[in-house]
N, CA, C and O of each residue as an XYZ file, in Angstrom:
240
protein
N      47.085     40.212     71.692
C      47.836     40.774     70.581
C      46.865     41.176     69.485
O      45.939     40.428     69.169
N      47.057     42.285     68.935
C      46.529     42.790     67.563
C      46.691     42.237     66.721
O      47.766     41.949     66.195
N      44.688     41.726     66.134
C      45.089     40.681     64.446
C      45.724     41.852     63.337
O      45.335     43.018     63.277
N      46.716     41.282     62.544
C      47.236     42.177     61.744
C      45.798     42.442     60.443
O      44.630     42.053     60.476
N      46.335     43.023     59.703
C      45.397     43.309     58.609
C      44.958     41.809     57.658
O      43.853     41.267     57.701
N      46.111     41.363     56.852
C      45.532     39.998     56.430
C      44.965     38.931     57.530
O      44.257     37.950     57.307
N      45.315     39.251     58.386
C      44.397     38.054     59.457
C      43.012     38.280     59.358
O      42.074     37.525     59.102
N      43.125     40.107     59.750
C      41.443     40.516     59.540
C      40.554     40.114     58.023
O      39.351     40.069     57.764
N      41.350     39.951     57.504
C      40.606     40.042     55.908
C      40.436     38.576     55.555
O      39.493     38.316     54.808
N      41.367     37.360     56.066
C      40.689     36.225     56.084
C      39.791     35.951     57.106
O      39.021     35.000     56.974
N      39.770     36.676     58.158
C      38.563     35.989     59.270
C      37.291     36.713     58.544
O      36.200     36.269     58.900
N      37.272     37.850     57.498
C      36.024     38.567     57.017
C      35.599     37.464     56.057
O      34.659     36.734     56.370
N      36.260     37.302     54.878
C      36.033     36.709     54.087
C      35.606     34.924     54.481
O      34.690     34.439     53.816
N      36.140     34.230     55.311
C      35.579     33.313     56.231
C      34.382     33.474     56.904
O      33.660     32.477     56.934
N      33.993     34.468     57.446
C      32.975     34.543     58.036
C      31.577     34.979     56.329
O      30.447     34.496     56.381
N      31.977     35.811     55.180
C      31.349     35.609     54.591
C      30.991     34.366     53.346
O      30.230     34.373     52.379
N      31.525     33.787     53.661
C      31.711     32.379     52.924
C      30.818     31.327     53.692
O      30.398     30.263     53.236
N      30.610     31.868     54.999
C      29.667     30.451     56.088
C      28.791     31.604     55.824
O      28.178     31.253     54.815
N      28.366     32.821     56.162
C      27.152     33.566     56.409
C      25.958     32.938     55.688
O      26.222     32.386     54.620
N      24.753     32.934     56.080
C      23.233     32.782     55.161
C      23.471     33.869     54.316
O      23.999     34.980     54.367
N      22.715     32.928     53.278
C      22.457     33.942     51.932
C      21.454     34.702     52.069
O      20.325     34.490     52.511
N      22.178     36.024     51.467
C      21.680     37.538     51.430
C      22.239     38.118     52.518
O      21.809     39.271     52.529
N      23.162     37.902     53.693
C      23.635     38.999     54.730
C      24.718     38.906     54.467
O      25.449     38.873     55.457
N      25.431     38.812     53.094
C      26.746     39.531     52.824
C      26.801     41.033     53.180
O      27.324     41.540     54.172
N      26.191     41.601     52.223
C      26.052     43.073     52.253
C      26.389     43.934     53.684
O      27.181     44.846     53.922
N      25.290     43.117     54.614
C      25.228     43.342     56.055
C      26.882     43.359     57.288
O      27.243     44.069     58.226
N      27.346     42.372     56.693
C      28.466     42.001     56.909
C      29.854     42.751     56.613
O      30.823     43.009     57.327
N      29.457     43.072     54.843
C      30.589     44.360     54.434
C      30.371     45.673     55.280
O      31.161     46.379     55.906
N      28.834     45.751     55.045
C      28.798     47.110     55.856
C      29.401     46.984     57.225
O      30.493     47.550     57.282
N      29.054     46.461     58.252
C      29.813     46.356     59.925
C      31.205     46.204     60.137
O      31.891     46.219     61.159
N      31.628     45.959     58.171
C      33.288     45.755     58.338
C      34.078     46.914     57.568
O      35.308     46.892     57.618
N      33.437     47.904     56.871
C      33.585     48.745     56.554
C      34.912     49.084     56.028
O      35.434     49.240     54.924
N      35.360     49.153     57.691
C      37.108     49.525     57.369
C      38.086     48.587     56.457
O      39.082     49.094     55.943
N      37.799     47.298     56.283
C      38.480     46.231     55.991
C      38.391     46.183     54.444
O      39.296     45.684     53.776
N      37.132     46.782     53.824
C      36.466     46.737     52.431
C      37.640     48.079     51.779
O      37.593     49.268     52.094
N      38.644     47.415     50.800
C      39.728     47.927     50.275
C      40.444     47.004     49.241
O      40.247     45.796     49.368
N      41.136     47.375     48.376
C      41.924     47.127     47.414
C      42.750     45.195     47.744
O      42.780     44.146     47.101
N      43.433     45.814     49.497
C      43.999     44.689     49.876
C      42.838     43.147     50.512
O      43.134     41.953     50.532
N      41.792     43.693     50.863
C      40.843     42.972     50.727
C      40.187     41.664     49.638
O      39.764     40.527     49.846
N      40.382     42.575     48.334
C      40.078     42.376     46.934
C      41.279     41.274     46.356
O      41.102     40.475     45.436
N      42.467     41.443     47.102
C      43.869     41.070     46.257
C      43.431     39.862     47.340
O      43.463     38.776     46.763
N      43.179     39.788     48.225
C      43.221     38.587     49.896
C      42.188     37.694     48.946
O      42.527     36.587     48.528
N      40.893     38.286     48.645
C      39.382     37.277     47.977
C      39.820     36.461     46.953
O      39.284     35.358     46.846
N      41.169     36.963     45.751
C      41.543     37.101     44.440
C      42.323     35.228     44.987
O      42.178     34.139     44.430
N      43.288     35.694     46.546
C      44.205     34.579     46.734
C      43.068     33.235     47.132
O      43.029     32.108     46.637
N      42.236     33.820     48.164
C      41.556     32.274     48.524
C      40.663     31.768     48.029
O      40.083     30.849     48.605
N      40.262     32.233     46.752
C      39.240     32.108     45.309
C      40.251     30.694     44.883
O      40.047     29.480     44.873
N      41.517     31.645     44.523
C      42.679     30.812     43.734
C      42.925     29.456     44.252
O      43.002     28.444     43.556
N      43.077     29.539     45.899
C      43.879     28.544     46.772
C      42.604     27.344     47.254
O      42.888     26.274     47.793
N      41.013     27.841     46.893
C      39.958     26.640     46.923
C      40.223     26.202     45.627
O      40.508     25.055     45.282
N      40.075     27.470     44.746
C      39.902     25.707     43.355
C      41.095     25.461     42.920
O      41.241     25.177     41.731
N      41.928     25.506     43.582
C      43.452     24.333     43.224
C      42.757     23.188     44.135
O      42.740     22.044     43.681
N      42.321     23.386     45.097
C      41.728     22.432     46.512
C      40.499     21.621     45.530
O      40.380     20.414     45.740
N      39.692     22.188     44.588
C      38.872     21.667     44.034
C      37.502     22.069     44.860
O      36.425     21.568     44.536
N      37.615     22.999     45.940
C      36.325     23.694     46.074
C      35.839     24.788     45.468
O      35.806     25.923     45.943
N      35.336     24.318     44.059
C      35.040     25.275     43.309
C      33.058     25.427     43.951
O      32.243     25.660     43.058
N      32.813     25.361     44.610
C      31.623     25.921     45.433
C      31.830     27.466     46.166
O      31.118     28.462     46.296
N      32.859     27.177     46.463
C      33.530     28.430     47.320
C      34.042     29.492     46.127
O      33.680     30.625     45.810
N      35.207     28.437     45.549
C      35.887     29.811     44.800
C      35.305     30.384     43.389
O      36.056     31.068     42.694
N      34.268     30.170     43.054
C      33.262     30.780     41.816
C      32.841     32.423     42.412
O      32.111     33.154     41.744
C-alpha cells in the first residue's frame, strides 16, 4: 500500500532527526518532493508534540 503524504513527512523528518550532523541538507535534497508548506506545518506539530514530551533536544 501507498505511504500517504503525512506518513511520508514523518518518516522524513524522523529520519532527519537520527541523521549525523551536517547531512540534513543532503537528505532534503533526495526528498525534494516532500520539502513544502505541509512539510513545515508536520515539523511545526512534532517540534510541539516533543516538548510537551519534554524532549526539548529534539524540538529546539
Amino acid at each position: 500500500m501507498a505511504e500517504t503524504r503525512p506518513e511520508a513527512y514523518l518518516e522524513l523528518i524522523q529520519t532527519l532527526l537520527n541523521c549525523p550532523n551536517g547531512e540534513e541538507s543532503a537528505i532534503l535534497n533526495a526528498n525534494s518532493d516532500l520539502v513544502d508548506g505541509g512539510l513545515i506545518e508536520k515539523m511545526i506539530e512534532v517540534a510541539e508534540f516533543l516538548a510537551e514530551r519534554g524532549e526539548n533536544n529534539y524540538a529546539v
